[in-house]
PASEBA-1860 file (N, C-alpha, C; in nm, 3 decimals):
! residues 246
1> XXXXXXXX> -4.789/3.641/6.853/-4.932/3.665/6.872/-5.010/3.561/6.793 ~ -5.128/3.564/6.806/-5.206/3.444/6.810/-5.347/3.454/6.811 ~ -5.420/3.403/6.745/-5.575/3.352/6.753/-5.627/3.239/6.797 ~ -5.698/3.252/6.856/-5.743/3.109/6.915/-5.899/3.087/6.920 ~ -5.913/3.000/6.815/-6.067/2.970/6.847/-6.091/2.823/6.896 ~ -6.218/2.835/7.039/-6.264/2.681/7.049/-6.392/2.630/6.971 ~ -6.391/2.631/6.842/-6.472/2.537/6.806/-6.593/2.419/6.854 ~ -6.657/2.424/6.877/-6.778/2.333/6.962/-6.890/2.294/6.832
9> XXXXXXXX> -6.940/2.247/6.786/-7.035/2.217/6.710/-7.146/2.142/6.691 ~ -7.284/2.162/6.673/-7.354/2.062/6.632/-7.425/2.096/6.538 ~ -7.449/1.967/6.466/-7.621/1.997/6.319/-7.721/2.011/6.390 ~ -7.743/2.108/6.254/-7.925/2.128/6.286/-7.992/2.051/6.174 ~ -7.929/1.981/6.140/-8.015/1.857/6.032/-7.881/1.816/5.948 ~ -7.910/1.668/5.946/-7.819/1.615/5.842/-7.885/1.585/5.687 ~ -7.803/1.569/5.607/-7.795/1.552/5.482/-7.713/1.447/5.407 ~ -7.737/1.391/5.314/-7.633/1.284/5.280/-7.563/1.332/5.222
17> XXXXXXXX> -7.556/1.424/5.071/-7.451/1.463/4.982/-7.533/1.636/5.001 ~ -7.580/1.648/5.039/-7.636/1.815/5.071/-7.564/1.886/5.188 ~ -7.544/2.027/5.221/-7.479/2.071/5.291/-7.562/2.051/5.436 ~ -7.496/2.041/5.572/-7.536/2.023/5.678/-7.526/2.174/5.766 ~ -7.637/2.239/5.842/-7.582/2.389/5.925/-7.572/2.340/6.038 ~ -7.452/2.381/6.058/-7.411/2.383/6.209/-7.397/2.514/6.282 ~ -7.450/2.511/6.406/-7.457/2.632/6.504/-7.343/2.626/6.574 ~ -7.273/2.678/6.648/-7.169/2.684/6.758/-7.252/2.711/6.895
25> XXXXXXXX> -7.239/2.608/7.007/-7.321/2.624/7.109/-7.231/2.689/7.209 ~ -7.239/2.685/7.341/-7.180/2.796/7.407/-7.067/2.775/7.471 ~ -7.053/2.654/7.463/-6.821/2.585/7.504/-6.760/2.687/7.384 ~ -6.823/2.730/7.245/-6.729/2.783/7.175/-6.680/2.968/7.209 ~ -6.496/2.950/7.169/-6.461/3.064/7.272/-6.374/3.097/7.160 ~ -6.337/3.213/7.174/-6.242/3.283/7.137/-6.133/3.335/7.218 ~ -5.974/3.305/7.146/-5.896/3.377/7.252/-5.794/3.412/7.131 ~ -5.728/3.544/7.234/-5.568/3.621/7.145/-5.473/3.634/7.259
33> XXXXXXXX> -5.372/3.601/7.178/-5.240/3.636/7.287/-5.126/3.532/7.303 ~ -5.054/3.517/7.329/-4.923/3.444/7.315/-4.954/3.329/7.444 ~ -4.872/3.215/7.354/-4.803/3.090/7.449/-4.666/3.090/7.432 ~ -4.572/3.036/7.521/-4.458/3.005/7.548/-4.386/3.009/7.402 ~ -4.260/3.058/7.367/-4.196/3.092/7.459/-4.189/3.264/7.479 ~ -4.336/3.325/7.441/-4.341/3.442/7.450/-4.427/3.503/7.563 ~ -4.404/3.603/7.621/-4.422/3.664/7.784/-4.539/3.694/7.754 ~ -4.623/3.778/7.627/-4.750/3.840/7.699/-4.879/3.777/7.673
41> XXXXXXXX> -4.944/3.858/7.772/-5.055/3.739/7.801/-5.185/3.673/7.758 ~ -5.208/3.596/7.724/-5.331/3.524/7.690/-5.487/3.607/7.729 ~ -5.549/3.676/7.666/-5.678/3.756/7.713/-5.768/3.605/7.770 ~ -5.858/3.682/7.793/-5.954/3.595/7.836/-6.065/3.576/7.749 ~ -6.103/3.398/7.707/-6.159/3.343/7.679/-6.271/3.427/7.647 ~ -6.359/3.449/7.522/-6.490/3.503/7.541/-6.586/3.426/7.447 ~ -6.707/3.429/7.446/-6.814/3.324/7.374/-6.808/3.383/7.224 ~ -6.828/3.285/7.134/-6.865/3.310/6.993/-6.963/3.250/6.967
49> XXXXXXXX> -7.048/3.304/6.903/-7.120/3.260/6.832/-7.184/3.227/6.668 ~ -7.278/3.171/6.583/-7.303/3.173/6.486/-7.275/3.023/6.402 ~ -7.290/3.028/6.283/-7.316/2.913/6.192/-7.221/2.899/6.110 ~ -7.229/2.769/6.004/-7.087/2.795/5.901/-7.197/2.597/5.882 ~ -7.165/2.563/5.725/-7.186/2.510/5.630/-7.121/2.374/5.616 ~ -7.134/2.268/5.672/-7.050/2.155/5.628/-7.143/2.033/5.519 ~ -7.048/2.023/5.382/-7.137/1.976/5.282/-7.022/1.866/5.251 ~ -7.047/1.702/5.227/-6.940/1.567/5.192/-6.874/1.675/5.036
57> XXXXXXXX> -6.735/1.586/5.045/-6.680/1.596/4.906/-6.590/1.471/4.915 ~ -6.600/1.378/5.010/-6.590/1.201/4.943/-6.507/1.160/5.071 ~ -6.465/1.057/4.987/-6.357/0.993/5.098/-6.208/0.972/5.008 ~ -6.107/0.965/5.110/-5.961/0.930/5.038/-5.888/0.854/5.081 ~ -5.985/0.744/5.104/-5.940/0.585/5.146/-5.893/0.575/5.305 ~ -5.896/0.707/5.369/-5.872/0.715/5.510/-5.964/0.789/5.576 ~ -6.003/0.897/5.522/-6.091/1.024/5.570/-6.197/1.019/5.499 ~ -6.302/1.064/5.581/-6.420/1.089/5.518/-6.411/1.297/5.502
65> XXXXXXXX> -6.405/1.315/5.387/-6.370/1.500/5.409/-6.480/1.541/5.318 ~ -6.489/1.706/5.352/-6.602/1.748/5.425/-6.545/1.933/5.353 ~ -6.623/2.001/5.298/-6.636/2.170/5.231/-6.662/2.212/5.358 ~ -6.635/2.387/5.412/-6.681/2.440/5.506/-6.734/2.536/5.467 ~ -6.825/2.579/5.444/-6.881/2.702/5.371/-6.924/2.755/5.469 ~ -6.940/2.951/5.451/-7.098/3.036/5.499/-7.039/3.020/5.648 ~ -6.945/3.049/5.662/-6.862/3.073/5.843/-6.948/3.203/5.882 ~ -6.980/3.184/5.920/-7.088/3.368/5.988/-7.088/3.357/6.124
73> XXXXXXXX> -6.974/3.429/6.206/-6.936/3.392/6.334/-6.948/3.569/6.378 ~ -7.007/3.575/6.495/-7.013/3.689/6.555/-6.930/3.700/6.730 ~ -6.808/3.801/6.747/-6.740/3.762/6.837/-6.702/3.901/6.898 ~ -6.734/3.940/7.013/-6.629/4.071/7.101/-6.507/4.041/7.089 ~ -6.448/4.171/7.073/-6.268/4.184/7.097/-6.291/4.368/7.122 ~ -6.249/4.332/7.228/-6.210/4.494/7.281/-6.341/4.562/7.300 ~ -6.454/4.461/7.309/-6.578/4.536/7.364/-6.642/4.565/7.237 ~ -6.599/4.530/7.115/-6.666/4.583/6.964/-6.728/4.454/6.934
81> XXXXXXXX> -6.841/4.406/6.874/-6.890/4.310/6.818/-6.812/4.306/6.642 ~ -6.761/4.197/6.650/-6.706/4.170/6.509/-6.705/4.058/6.445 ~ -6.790/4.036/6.328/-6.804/3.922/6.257/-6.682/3.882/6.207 ~ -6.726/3.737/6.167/-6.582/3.649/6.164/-6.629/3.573/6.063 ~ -6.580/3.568/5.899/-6.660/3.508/5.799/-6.528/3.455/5.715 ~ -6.563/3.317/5.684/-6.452/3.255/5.572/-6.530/3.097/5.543 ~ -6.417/2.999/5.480/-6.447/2.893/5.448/-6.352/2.821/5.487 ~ -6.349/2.651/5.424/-6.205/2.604/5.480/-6.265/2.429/5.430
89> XXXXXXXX> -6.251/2.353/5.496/-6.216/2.210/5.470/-6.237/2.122/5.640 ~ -6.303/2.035/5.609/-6.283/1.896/5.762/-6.253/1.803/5.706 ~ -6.230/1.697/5.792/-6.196/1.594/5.765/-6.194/1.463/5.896 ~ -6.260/1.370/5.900/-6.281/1.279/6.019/-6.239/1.139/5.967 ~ -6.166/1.073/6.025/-6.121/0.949/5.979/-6.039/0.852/6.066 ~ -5.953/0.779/6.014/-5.797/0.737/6.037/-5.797/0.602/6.003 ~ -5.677/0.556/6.016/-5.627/0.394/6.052/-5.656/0.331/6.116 ~ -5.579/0.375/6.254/-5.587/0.323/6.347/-5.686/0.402/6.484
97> XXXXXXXX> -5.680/0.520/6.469/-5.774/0.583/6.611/-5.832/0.687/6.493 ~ -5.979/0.720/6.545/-6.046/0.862/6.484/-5.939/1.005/6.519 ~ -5.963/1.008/6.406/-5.877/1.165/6.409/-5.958/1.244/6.322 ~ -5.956/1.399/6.351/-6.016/1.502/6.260/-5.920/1.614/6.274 ~ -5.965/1.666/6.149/-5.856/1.833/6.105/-5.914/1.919/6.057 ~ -5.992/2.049/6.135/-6.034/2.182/6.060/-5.968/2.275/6.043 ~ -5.948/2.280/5.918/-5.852/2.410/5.830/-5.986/2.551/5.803 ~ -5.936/2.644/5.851/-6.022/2.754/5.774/-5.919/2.873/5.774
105> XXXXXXXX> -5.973/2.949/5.654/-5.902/3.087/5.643/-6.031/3.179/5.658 ~ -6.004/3.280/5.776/-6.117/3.314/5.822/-6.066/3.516/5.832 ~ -6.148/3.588/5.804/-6.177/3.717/5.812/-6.224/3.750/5.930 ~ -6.133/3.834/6.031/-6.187/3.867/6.149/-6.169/4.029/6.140 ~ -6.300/4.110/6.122/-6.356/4.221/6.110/-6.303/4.284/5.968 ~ -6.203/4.372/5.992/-6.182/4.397/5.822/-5.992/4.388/5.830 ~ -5.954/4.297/5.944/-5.838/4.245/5.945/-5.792/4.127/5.781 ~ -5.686/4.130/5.751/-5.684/4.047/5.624/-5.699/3.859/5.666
113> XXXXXXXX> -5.733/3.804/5.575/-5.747/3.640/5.578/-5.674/3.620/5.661 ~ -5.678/3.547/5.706/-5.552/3.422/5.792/-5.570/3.294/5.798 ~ -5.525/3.228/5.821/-5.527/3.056/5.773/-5.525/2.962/5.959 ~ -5.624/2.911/5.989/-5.650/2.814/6.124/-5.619/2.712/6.081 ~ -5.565/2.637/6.161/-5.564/2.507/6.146/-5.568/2.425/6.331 ~ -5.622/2.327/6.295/-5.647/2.239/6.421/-5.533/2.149/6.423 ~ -5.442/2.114/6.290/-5.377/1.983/6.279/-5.481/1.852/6.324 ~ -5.410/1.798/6.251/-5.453/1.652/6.305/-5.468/1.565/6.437
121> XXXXXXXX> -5.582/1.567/6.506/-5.592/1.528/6.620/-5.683/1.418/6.656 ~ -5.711/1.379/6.760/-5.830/1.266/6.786/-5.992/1.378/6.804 ~ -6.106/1.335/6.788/-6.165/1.378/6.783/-6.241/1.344/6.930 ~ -6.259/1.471/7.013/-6.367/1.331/7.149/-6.492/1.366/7.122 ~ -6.531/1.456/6.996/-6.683/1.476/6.991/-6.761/1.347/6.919 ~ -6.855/1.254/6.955/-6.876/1.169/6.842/-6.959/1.232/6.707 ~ -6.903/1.194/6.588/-6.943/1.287/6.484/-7.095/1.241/6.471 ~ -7.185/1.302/6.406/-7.152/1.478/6.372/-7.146/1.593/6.439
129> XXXXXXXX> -7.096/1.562/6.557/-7.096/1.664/6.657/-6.921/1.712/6.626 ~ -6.907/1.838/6.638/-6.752/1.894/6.608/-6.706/1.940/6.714 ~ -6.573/1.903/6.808/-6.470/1.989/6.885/-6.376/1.984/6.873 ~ -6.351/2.090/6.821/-6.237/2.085/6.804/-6.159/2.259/6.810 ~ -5.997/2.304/6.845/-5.960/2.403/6.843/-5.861/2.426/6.737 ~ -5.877/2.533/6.652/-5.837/2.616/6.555/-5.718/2.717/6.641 ~ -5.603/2.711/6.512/-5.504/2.817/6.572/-5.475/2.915/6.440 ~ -5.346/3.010/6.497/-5.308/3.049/6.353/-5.152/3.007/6.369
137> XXXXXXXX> -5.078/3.015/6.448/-4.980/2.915/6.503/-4.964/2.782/6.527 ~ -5.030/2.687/6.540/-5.065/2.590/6.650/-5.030/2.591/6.812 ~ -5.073/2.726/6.870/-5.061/2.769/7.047/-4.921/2.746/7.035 ~ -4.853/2.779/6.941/-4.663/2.849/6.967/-4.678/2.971/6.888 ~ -4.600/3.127/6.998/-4.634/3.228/6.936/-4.545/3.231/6.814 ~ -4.516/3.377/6.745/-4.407/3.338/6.711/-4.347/3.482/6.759 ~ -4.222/3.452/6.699/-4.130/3.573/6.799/-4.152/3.711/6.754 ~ -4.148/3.799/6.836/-4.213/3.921/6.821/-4.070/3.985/6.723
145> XXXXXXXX> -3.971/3.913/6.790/-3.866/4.025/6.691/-3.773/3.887/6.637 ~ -3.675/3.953/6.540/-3.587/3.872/6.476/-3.446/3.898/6.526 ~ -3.411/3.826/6.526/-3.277/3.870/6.589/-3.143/3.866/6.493 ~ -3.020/3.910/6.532/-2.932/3.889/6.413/-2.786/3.895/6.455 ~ -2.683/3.855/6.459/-2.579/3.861/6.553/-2.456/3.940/6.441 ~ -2.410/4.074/6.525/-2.334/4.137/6.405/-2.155/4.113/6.417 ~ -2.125/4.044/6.352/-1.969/4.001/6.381/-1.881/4.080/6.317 ~ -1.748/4.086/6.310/-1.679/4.206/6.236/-1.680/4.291/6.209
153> XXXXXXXX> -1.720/4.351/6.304/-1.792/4.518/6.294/-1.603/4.568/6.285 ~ -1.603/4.640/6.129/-1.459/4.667/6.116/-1.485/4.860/6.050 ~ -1.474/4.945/6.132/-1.521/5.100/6.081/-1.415/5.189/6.090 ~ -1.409/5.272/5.999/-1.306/5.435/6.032/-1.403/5.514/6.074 ~ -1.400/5.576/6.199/-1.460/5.646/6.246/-1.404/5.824/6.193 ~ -1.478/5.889/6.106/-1.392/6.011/6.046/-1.369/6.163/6.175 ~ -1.308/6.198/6.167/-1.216/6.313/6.273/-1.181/6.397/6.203 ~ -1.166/6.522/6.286/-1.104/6.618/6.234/-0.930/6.619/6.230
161> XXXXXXXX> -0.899/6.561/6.361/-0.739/6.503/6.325/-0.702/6.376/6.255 ~ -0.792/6.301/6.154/-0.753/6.179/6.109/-0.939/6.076/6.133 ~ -0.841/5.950/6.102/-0.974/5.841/6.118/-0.940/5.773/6.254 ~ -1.022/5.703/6.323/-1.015/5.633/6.440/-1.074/5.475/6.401 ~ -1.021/5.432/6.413/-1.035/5.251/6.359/-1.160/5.224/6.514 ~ -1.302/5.152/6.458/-1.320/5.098/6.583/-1.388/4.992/6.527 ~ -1.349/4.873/6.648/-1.396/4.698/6.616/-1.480/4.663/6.732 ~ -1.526/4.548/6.669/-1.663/4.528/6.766/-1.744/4.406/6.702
169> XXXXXXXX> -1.841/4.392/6.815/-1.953/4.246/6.797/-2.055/4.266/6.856 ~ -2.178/4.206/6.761/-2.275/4.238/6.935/-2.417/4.199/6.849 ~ -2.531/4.236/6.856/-2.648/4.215/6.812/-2.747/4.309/6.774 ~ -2.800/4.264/6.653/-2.905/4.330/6.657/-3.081/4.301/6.633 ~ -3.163/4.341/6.689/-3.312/4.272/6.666/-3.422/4.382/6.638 ~ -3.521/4.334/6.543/-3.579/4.404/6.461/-3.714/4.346/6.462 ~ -3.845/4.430/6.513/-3.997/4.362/6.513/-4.083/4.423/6.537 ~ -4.110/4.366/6.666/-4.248/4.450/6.751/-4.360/4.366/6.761
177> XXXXXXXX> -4.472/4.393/6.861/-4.565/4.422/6.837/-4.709/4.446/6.799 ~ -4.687/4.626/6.808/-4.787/4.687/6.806/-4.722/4.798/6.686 ~ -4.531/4.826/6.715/-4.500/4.883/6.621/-4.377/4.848/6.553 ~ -4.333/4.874/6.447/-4.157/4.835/6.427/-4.106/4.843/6.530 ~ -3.952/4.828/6.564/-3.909/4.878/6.670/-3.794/4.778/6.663 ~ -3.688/4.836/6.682/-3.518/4.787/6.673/-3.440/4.833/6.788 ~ -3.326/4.738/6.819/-3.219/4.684/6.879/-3.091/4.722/6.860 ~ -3.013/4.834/6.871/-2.856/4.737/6.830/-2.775/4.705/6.961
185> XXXXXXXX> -2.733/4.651/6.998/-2.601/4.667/7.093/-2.482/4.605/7.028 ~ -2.424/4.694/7.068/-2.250/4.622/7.016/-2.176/4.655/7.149 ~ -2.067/4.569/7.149/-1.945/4.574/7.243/-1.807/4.618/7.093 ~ -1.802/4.739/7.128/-1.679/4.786/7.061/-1.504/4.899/7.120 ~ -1.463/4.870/7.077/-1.296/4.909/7.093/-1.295/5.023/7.008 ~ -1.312/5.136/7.083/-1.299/5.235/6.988/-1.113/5.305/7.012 ~ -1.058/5.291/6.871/-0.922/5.307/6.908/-0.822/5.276/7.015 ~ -0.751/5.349/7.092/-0.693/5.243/7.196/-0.769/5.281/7.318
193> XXXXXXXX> -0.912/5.250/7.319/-0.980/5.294/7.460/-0.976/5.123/7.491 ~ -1.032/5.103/7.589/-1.117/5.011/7.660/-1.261/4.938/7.559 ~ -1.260/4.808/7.554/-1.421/4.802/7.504/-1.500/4.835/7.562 ~ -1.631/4.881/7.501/-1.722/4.990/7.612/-1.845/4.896/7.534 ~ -1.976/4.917/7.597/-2.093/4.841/7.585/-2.203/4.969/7.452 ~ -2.207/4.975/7.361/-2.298/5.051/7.295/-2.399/5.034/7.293 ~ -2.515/5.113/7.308/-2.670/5.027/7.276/-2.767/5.106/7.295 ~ -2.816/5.081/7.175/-2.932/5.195/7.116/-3.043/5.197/7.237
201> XXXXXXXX> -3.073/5.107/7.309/-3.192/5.076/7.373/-3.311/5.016/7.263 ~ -3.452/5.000/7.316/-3.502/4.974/7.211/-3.610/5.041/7.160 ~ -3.590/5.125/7.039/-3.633/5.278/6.957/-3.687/5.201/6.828 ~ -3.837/5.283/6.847/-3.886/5.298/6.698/-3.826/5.327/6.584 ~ -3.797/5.208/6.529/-3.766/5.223/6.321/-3.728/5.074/6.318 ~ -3.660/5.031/6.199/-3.616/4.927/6.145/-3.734/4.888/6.046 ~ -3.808/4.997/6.010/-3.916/4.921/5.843/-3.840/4.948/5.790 ~ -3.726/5.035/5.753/-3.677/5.004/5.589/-3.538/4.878/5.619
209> XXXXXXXX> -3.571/4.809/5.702/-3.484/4.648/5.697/-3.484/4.585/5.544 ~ -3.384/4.549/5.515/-3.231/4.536/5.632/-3.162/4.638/5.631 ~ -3.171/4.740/5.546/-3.086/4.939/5.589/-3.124/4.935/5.742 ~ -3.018/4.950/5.798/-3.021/4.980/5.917/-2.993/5.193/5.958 ~ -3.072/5.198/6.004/-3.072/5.406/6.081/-3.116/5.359/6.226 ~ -2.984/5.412/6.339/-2.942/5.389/6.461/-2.872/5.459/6.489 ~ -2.900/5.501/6.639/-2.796/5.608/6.707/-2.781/5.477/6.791 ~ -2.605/5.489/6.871/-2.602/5.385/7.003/-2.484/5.480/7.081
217> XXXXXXXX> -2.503/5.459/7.194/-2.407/5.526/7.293/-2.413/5.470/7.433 ~ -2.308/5.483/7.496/-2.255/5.426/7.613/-2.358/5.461/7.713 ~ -2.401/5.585/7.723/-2.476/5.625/7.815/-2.630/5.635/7.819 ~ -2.676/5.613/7.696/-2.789/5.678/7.686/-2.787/5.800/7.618 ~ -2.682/5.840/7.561/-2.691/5.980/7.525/-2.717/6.109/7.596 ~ -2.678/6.064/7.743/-2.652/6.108/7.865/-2.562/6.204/7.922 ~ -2.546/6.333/7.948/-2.473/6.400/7.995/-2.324/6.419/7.895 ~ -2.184/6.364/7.951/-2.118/6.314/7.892/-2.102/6.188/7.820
225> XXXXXXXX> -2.102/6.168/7.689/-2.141/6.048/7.653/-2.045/6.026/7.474 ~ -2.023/5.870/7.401/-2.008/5.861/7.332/-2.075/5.800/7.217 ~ -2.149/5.901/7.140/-2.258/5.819/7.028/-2.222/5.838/6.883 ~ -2.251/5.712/6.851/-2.225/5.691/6.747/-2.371/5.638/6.662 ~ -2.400/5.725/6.549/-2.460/5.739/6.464/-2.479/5.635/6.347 ~ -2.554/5.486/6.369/-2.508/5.399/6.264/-2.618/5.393/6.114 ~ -2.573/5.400/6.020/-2.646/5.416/5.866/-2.596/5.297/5.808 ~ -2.611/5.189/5.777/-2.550/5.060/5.727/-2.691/5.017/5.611
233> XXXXXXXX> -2.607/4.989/5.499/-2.726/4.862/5.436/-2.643/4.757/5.370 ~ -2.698/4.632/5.326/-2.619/4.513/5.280/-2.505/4.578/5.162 ~ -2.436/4.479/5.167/-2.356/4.528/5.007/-2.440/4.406/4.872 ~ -2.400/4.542/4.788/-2.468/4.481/4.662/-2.475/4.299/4.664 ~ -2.565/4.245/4.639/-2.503/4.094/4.628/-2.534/4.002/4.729 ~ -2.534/4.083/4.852/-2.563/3.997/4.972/-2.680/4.008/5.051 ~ -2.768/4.076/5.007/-2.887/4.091/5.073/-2.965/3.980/5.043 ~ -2.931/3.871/4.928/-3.063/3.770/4.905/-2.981/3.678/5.011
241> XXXXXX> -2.858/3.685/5.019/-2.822/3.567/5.158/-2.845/3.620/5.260 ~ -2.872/3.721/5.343/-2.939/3.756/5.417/-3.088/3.696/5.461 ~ -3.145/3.783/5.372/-3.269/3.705/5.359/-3.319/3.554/5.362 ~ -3.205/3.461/5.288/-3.284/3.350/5.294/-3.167/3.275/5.435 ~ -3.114/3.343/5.477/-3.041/3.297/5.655/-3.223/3.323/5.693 ~ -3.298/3.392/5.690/-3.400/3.396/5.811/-3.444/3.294/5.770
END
């Protein structure tokens, strides 16, 4: 998931070392929703409006850069009017071709900070005019879930006549959303059966990750069926390699 603002800009008076106000005229848009390589869909474009503060803070032998103060942006999402207020940094310059970069960390309604960035691009507005588009990604979503591939699945399954050895491989993924929501499937050999396909489907939990709490069964948990009840967490020691594999 994703934010997307189009940025459009012009002054309403310049200044030399004093701050300059700029309005957002009506090319500037707002959008949410995923790009490639994630499925859902991009809402539709809607107008923003409002002002925000650009005051010099020098040059650095390439760029001429630039404070963003007093962001006071007013924007619909979901039919609610919601201000959009932060600060951030510009910058217009280059070597060889004009390029500009607006960074802001911006407050959208009483959602927490988040950090835009335009990266570094050519500019086609001639300055002091601003266009430019702000992401919180750069328009790549990111993946809704994590994925994790479980190898050596080596278990005693406990019985009332004894233990039942069962082995297996398979995956599991952990995200969401709108809510948590986890994955397992395994392909396992339970004693001398046949390998059979296990799999939770995909069921609300996985916040207390990486403890894994999972039911998985052949069927769905269907009529006649074989489920198995999984409770797993790292062993002592190995959860910071876990962690830093993501």
């Amino acid at each position: 998931m994703l934010f997307l603002w189009g940025v459009v800009g012009a002054s309403s008076h310049a200044g030399a070392q004093t701050g300059t106000l700029y309005r957002l005229n009506q090319d500037s848009t707002f959008q949410q929703g995923c790009f490639a390589p994630c499925l859902c869909p991009i809402m539709v474009a809607v107008p923003v409006k409002g002002t925000f503060v650009l005051t010099p803070t020098g040059f650095d032998g390439l760029f001429n850069t630039y404070a963003v103060t007093d962001v006071n942006w007013l924007v619909s999402i979901g039919g609610t009017e919601t201000t959009v207020t932060g600060s951030g940094t510009y910058k217009i310059g280059g070597e060889f071709a004009l390029q500009q970069q607006l960074t802001l960390d911006l407050q959208v309604g009483a959602d927490k900070v988040q950090h835009f960035d335009s990266g570094l691009v050519t500019g086609p507005a001639p300055f002091p005019d601003i266009k430019v588009t702000i992401s919180v990604n750069g328009q790549v979503s990111t993946p809704l879930f994590r994925e994790f591939a479980v190898v050596n699945g080596r278990w005693q399954a406990l019985d009332p006549s004894g233990s039942i050895p069962v082995r297996g491989f398979g995956t599991y993924k952990v995200g969401g959303e709108f809510a948590v929501q986890h994955q397992l499937k395994l392909m396992l050999k339970v004693d001398g059966e046949d390998a059979a396909l296990f799999d939770s489907g995909l069921v609300p939990g996985g916040g207390n990750f990486p403890r894994i709490d999972i039911g998985i069964s052949i069927s769905g948990a269907v009529c006649f069926d074989t489920v198995i009840n999984i409770q797993a967490a790292p062993i002592p020691g190995r959860i910071e390699q876990l962690l830093r594999a993501e």
